[in-house]
C-alpha positions in Angstrom: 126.8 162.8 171.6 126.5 160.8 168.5 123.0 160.7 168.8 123.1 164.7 168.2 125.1 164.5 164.8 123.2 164.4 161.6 125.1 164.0 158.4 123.4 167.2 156.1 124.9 168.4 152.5 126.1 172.3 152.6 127.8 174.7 150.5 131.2 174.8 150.5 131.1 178.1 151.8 129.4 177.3 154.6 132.1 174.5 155.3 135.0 177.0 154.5 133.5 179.1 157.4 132.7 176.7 159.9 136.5 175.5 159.7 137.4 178.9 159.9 135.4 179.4 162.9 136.8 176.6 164.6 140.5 177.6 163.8 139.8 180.7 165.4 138.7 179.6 168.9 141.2 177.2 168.1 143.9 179.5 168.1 142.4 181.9 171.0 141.9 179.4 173.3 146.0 178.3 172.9 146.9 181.7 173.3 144.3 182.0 176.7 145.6 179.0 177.9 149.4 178.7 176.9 148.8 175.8 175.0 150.7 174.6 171.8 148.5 172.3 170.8 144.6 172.0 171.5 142.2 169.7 169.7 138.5 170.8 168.4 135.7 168.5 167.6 135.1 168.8 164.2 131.1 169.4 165.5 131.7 172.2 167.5 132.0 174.8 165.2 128.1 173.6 164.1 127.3 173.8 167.8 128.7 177.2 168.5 126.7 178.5 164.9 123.9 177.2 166.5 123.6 178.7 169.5 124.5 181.9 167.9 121.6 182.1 165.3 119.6 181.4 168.2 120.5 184.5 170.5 122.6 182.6 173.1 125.1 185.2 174.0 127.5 183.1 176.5 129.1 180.1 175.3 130.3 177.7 178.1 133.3 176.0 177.4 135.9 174.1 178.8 139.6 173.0 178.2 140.3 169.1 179.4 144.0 169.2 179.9 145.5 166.0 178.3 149.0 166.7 179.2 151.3 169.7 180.1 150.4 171.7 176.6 148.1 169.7 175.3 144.2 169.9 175.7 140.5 169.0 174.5 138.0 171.9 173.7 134.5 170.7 175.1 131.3 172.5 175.0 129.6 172.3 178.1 
């Protein structure tokens, strides 16, 4: 995965909506799942922009379960 990261310069604004983004699915995903707490790779935000811009209509994800109400978002 590291491979896949680039370090680029933006606009704040673009960062202020990424993190947005990813509080969202974020806070979705605990509410789908019963979670209370969920972690998001900073990255996937970017990745789920991505795909987006370029028409991909489904997004695969997945929840790793890391304890009882606890979990990892993945892309797949």
């Amino acid at each position: 995965m590291a491979a896949d990261i680039v370090r680029i310069e933006v606009h704040k604004n673009l960062r202020q909506v990424l993190e947005e983004l990813r509080c969202t699915i974020a806070t979705d995903m605990k509410a789908k799942f019963g979670l209370q707490e969920i972690s998001v790779p900073r990255t996937l935000s970017s990745q789920i922009l991505a795909a987006q811009h370029k028409g991909q209509k489904a997004i695969h994800i997945r929840i790793k379960k890391i304890g009882a109400d606890r979990g990892i978002l993945e892309l797949l």
